[in-house]
C-alpha positions as CSV (number, residue, x, y, z in Angstrom):
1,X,-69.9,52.1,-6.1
2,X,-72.9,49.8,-5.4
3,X,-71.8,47.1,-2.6
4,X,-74.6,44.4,-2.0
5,X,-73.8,43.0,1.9
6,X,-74.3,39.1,2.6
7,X,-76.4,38.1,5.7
8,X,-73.4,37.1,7.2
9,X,-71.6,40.6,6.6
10,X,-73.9,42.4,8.5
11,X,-74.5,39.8,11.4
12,X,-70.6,40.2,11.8
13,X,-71.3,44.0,11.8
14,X,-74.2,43.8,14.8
15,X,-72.0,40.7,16.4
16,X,-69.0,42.8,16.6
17,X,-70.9,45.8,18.3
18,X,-72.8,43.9,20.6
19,X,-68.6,42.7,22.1
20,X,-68.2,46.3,21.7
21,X,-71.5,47.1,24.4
22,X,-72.5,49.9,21.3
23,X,-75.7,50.6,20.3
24,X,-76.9,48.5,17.0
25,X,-78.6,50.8,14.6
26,X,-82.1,50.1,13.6
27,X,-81.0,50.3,10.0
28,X,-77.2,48.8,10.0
29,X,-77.4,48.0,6.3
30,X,-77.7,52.0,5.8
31,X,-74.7,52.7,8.5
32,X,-72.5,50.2,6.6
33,X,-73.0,52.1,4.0
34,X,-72.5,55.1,4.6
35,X,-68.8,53.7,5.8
36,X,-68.0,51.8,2.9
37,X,-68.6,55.1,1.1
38,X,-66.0,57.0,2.4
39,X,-63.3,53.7,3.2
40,X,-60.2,53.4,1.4
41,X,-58.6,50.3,-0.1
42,X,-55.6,49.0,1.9
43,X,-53.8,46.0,1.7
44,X,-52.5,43.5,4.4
45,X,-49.3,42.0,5.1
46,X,-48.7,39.2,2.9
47,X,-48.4,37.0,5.3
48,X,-52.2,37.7,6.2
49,X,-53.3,37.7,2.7
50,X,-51.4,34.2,2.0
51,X,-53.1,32.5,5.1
52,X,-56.8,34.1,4.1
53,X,-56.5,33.1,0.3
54,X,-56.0,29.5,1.7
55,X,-58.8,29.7,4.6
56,X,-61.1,30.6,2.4
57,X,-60.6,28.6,-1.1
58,X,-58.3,30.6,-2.8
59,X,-61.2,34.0,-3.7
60,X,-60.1,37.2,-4.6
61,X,-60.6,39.6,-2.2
62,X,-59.8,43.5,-1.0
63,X,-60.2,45.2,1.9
64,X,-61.8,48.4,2.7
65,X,-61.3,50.5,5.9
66,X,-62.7,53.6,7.6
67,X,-63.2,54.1,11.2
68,X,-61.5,51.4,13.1
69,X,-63.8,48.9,10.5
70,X,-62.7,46.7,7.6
71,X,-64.5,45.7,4.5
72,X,-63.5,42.3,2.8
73,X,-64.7,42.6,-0.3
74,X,-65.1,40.0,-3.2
75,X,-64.3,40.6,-7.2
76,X,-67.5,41.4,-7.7
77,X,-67.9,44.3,-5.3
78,X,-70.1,41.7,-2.2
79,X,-69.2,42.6,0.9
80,X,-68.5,39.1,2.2
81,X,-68.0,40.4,5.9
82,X,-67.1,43.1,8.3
83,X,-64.5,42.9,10.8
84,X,-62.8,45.8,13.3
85,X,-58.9,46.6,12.1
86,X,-57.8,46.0,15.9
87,X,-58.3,41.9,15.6
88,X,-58.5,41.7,19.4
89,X,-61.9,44.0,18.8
90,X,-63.3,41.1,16.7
């Protein structure tokens, strides 16, 4: 599958590490995607997927994880951001 990442997916991505103290990658773009290749769909509570459809206008998403990372992920396969499983990580 060919996911195009927003700005804002990957900013999340280098963000998130920086909290982390890790290393950012010269090229995170490639790391991402070398992650969302191998992640598996899951799906959240639905009392987390009620209160994100409502925060964010109602879109359509999934979610993608591998590693410790999750991939929201719009209908027409955008990553729309990038955020750790463990929310007090994010």
């Amino acid at each position: 599958m060919s996911y195009i990442f927003t700005k804002h997916a990957i900013e999340q991505y280098i963000s998130r590490l920086q909290r982390l103290g890790a290393t950012i990658p010269k090229d995170p773009e490639k790391i991402l995607r070398k992650l969302i290749d191998r992640s598996v769909e899951t799906r959240l509570d639905n009392r987390h997927t009620v209160k994100r459809l409502i925060n964010h206008g109602f879109k359509v998403t999934k979610y993608l994880e591998t590693d410790g990372w999750r991939f929201v992920v719009s209908e027409d396969e955008i990553v729309l951001t990038v955020e750790h499983v463990d929310p007090s990580k994010n």
